[in-house]
C-alpha positions in Angstrom: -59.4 19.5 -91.7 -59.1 20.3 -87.7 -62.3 18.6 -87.2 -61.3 15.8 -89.5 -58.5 15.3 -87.6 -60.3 15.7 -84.3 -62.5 13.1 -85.3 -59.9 10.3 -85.8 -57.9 11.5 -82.6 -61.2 10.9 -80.2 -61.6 7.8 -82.2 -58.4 6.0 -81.3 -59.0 7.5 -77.8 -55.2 9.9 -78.2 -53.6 7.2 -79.1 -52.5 8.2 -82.7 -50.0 10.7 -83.9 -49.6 13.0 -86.6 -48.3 10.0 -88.9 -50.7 7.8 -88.1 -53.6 10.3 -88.1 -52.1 11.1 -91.7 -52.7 7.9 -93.1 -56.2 7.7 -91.6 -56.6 11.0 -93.8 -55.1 9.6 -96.9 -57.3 6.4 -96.6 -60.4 9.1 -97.0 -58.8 10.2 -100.0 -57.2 13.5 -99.1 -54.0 14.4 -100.3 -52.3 16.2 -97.1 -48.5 16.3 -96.0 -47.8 15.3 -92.2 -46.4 18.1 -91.7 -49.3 20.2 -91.7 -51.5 17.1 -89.8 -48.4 18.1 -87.0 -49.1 22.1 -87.4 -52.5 21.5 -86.8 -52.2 18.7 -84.2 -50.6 21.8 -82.9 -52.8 23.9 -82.6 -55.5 22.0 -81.5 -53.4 21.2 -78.8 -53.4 17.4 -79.4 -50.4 14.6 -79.1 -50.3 11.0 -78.5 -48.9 9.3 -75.4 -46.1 7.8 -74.6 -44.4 4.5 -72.7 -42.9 2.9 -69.9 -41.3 -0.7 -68.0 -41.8 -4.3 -68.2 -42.4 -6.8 -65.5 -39.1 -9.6 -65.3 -40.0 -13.4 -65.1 -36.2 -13.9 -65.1 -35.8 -16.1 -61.4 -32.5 -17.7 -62.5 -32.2 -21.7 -64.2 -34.8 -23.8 -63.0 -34.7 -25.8 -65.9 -33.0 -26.0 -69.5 -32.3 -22.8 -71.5 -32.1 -22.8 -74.9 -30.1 -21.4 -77.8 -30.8 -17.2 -79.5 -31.9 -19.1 -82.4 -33.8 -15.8 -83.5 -30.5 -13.2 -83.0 -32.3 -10.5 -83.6 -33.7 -10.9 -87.4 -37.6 -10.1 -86.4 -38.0 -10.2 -90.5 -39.7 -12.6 -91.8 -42.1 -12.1 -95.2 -44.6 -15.0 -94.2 -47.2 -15.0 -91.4 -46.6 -17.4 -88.4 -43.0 -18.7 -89.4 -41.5 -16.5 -86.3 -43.5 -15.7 -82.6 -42.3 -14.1 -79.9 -43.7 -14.0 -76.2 -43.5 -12.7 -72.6 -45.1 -11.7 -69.6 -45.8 -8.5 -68.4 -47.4 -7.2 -65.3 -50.4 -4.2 -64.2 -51.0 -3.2 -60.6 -54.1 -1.6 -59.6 -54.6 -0.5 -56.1 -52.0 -3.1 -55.0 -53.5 -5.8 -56.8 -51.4 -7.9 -59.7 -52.7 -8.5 -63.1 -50.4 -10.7 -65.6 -50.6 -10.8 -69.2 -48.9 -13.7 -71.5 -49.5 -12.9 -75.4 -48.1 -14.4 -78.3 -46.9 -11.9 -81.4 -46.3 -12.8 -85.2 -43.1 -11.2 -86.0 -44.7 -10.8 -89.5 -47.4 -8.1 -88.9 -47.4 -7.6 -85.3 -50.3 -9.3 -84.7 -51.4 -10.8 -81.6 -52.2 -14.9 -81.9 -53.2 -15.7 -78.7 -52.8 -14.2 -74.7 -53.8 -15.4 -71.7 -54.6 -12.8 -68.6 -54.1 -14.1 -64.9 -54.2 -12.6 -61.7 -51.0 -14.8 -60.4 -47.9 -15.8 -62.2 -48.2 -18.8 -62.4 -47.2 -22.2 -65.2 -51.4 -22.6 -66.3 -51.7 -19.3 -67.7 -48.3 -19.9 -70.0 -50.0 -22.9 -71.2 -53.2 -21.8 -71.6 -51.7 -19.1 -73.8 -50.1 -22.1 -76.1 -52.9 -24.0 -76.3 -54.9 -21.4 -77.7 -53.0 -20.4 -80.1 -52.5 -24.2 -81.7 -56.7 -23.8 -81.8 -55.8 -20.8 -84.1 -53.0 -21.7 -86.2 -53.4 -25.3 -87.0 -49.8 -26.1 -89.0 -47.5 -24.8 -86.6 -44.0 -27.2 -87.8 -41.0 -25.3 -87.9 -42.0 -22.1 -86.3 -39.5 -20.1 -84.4 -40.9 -19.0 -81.0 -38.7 -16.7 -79.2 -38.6 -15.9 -75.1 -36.4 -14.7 -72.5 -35.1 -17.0 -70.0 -38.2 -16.9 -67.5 -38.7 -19.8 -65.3 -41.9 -20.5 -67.7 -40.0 -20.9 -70.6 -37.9 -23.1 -68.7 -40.3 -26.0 -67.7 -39.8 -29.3 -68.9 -43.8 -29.5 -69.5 -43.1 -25.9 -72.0 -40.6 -27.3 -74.1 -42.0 -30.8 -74.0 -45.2 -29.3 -76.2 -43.5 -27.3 -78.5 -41.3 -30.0 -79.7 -44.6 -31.9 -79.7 -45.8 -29.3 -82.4 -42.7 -28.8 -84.3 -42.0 -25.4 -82.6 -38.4 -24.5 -82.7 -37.4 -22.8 -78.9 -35.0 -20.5 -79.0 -34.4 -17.8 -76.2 -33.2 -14.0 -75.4 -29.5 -14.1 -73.9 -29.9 -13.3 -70.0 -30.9 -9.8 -69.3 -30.7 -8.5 -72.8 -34.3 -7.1 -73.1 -33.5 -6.0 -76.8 -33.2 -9.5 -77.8 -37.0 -9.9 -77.5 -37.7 -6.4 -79.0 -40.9 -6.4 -80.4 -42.8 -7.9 -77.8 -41.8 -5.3 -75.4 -42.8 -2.7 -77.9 -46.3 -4.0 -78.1 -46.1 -4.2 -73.6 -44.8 -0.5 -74.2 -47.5 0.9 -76.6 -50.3 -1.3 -74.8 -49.6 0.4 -71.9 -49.0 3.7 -72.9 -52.4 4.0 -75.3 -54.1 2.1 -72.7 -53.2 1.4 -69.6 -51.4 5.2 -68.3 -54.7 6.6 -69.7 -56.9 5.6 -67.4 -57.6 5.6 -63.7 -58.2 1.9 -63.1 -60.2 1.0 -60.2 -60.6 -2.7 -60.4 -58.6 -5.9 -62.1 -61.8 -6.8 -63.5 -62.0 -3.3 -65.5 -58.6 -3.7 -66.1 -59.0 -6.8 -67.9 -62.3 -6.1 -69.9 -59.8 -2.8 -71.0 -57.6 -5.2 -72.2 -59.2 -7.7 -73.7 -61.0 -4.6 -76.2 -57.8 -3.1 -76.6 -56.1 -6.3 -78.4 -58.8 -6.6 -80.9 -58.3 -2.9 -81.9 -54.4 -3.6 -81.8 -55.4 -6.5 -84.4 -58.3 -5.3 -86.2 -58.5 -1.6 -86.0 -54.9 0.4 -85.1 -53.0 1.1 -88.4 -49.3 0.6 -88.3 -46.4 2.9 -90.3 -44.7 -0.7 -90.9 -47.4 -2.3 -92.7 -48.2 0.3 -95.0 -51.1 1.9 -93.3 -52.7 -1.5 -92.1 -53.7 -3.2 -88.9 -52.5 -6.3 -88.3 -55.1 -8.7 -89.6 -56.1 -6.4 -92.4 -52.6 -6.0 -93.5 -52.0 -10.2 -93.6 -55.4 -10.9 -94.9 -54.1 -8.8 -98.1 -51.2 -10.2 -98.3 -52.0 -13.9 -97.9 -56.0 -14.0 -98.5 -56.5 -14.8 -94.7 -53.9 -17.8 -94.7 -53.4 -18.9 -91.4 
């Protein structure tokens, strides 16, 4: 059993705990009790990591601000019926490295990102336009911000009444508004990012851009029974998108 759970520690690189490591045990078909994975986990001197603090795009209005129309209620029982998005920022070695996902509020999963060296209007975009590649019918979604100066721009809003998006935005300063996105910047950073000794933006990015698609395709959550992401919508709605 150590070297079982040895096994899928290394695999997810430290980045599972005892619960998680459980349920990659039950998925083998052993019956085992988490606390025992923990004694163990123990013993073998093994724990997962743990998080940290988000980059602000808040510069003040620039532009129009928007309604909560979300308020909190990150529920939802369909896939892409609520988003949520933000920016958050890496330095390595004094050098800036910004990343701008979107997150279905339904499994967690990320739809589309964009990663830029500079803050700047393009890389929001970007981020928007490839997610509209992915999800074609994208009427009456709810995508959530804070009040950055991106999500501010006529340009932004402009598009997403284009597509049928409803805006609706974080109340100033109230990061728990917009809680699930910073859980993902949190646990992104903490399985990834404090892990590692980065010497370049470059490595930083390739990092990244691996890490994601074992976010979607790969790291089992608590919330969605044992599932990743994509595994956990494909069963639920036969890969509906």
């Amino acid at each position: 059993m150590k070297t079982l759970i040895k096994k899928i520690y290394h695999r997810h690189k430290g980045r599972f705990g005892y619960r998680r490591i459980t349920m990659a045990i039950r998925q083998n078909g052993i019956i085992i009790n988490h606390k025992t994975v923990l004694r163990l986990m123990k013993t073998l001197n093994l724990k997962s990591i743990i998080r940290v603090k988000r980059y602000r795009s808040y510069r003040g209005e620039i532009g129009r601000t928007v309604p909560n129309i979300l308020e909190r209620n990150f529920k939802t029982n369909q896939p892409n019926r609520k988003w949520a998005t933000d920016v958050t920022e890496f330095n390595v070695s004094g050098n800036k490295l910004y990343l701008s996902p979107i997150i279905d509020l339904f499994n967690g999963e990320i739809i589309s990102y964009e990663l830029s060296e500079r803050p700047v209007f393009a890389q929001v975009m970007n981020m928007l336009k490839k997610s509209f590649r992915k999800v074609k019918n994208t009427e009456n979604i709810i995508l959530h911000s804070d009040q950055g100066w991106q999500y501010q721009m006529k340009v932004y809003q402009q598009l997403l009444k284009k597509k049928g998006i409803i805006q609706s935005m974080s109340r100033k300063g109230n990061c728990l508004d917009n809680a699930v996105i910073e859980n993902f910047f949190g646990t992104l950073k903490s399985e990834m990012f404090y892990t590692k000794n980065f010497k370049t933006i470059k490595e930083l990015k390739k990092e990244i851009k691996e890490y994601i698609n074992y976010y979607n395709h790969d790291r089992i959550r608590l919330n969605l029974k044992g599932k990743c992401p994509v595994q956990y919508r494909t069963l639920s709605f036969n890969n509906i998108v």
